[in-house]
N, C-alpha and C positions, 0 to 999 in steps of 0.2 A: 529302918524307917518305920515308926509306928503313929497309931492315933491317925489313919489312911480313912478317907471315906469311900463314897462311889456316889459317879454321878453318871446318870441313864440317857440315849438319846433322846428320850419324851421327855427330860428336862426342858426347859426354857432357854437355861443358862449354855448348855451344851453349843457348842463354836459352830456357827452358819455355813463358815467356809469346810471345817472338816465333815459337817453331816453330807455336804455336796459331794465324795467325792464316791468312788464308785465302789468300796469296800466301808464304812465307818465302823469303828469298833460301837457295839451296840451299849459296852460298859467300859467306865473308866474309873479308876480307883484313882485317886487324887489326895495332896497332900502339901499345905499353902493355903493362898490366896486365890478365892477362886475368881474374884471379883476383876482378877486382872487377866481373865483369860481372852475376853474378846477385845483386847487391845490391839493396835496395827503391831502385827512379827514380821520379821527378816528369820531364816532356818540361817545357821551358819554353822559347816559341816566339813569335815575332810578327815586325812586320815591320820591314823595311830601314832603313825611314827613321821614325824613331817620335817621337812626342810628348815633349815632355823630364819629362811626368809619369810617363811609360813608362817612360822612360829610368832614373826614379827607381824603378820600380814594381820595374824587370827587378835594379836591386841590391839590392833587401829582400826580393825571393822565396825565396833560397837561405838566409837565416839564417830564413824560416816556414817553408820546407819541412822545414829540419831540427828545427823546435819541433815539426814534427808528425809526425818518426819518419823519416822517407826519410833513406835513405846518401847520395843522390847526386842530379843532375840527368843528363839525355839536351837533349843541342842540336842544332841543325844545321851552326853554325861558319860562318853568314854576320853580314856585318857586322848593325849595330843591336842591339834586341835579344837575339839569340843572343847576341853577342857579351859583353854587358854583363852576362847573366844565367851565362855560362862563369867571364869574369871574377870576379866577387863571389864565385860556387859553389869556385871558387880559395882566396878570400880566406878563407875560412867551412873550409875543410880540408875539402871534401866531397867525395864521389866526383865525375868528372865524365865522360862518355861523349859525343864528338864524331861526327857521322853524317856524312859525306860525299857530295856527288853527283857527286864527278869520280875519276879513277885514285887507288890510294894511294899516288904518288910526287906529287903536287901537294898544294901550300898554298894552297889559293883562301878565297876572296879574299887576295888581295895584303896589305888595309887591318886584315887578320886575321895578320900577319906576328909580333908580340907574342905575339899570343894560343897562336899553333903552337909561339911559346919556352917561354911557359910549361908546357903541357899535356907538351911532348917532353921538359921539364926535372922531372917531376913521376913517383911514383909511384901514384898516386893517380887515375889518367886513363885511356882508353882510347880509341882513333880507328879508326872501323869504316868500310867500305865494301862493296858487293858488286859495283864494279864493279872490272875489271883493270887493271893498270898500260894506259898508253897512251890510256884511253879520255878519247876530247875533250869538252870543256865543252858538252852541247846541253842546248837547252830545257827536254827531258821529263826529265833526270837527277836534276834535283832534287825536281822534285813526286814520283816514283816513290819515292826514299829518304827521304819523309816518313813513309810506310807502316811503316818500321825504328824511325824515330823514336817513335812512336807503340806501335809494337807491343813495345818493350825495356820498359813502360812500366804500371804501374795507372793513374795519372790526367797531364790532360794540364794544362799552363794555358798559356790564351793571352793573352799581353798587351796586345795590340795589333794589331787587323786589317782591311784595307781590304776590299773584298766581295770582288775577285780577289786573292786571294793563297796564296803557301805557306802560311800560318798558316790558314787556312779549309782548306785541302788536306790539312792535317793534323789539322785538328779534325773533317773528315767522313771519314779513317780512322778517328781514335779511335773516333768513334761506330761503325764499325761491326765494330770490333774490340772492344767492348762495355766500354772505356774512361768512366772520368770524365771527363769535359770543364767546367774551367772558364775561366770568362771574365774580366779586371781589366778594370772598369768603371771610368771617371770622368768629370763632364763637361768637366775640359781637354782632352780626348784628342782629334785633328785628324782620326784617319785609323782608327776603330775602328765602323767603316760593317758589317763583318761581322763582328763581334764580337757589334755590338749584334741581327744576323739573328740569330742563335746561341743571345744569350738570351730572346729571342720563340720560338726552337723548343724551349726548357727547359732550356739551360746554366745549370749554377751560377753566381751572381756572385760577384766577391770587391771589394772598395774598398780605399782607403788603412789605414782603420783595421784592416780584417780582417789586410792582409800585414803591416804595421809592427808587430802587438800589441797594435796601443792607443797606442803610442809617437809617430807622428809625426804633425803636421801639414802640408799644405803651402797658401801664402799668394802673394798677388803683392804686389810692390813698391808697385802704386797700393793695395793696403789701406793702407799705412802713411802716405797722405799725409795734411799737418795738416789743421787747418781755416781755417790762416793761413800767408801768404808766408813771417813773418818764423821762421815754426817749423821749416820745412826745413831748415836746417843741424845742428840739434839733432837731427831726424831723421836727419840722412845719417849726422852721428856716432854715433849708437847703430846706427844699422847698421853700419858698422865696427866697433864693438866687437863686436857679436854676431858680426860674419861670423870677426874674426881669433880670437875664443875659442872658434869651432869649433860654439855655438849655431845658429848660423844658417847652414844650409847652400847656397849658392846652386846650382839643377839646373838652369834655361837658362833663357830668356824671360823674363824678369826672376823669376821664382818662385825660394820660398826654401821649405826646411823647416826645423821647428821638432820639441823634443818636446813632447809632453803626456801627461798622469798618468793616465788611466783607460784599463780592461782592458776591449772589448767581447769580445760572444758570440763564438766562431770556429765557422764551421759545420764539420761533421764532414765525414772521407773515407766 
């Protein structure tokens, strides 16, 4: 990342919500559109390695966030997750603000090489950090710039999270940055051990129906099987048809979605 500026808390421009919070970086190296920083954000955050319901969870966030009024998303720009929730946020024409935890002449992760083309190719974007060029990759960089994350930000959601992670790190800033904190809840999810602490302490939940609309469902492959040998083939072919017509969308482990026709409640911000 080059051609990076800085912009100082005695800016003007500098974000009202993150000056409020009880650490603000006093300097932010920036890179983008600055013009879109005080837009209404959603943080959308979870972890590395995620559930492929997650996976699905983290593409349908950013077309509910925007049915429910936000310009944009705030990420971290590490793999999983973040990444899938920047991408779709992309796809959707929605703002999108990337938070870094290393210098701002680095693209880290590596496996996030894509994702820096598109955001640097965009005007609609913005890539923050408060640390200096040159500063190396340590441990605490990134739990500390979750705090930015969180604080650009009214409400947070988390998709997916194991008991130690950034996305817990980031959900007990929000809390005390007096943030929304919600939680995507489902029982495929492998690795949302602190997600689920989170909503035993009174995080919002959200499910499949709440982020899709109403719209999607998701299924595995053994629901579909017959209740005879000789009917599998006739099954595999209707799943090709559905998969090539675009009906039937396969997200990993054998699971597919589907749509369906009814609007539940959406709870409110």
């Amino acid at each position: 990342m080059t051609g990076f500026r800085i912009l100082s808390i005695y800016d003007p421009k500098y974000p009202p919500l993150l000056k409020e919070i009880y650490d603000p970086p006093l300097i932010l190296f920036y890179k983008g559109n600055l013009n879109i920083l005080n837009l209404s954000y959603a943080a959308v955050v979870g972890t590395r390695n995620p559930s492929p319901i997650s996976v699905f969870a983290s593409e349908l966030f950013p077309s509910y966030l925007k049915n429910k009024g936000f310009s944009g998303i705030v990420s971290g720009l590490a793999k999983g997750i973040d990444a899938v929730s920047m991408n779709s946020a992309l796809d959707e024409d929605l703002a999108v603000i990337g938070v870094m935890g290393t210098g701002p002449e680095k693209e880290y992760p590596y496996e996030n090489k894509m994702l820096y083309q598109r955001i640097n190719s965009s005007n609609r974007t913005l890539i923050l950090t408060e640390y200096p060029p040159g500063q190396k990759i340590l441990k605490y960089t990134f739990p500390k710039r979750n705090r930015i994350i969180t604080g650009l930000c009214g409400s947070v959601f988390i998709v997916e999270a194991p008991e130690k992670s950034g996305a817990i790190s980031s959900a007990y800033n929000a809390i005390e940055q007096n943030r929304n904190v919600f939680i995507f809840s489902d029982p495929r999810q492998t690795k949302n051990f602190g997600g689920e602490i989170l909503i035993r302490e009174g995080a919002e939940i959200l499910n499949l129906k709440d982020i899709s609309l109403g719209m999607k469902e998701v299924f595995h492959i053994n629901d579909l099987l017959p209740d005879s040998q000789s009917k599998i083939p006739g099954m595999l072919a209707e799943l090709s048809k559905k998969r090539f017509s675009g009906e039937w969308k396969p997200i990993g482990a054998g699971y597919y979605a589907r749509k369906i026709y009814f609007q539940p409640i959406l709870p409110d911000f």
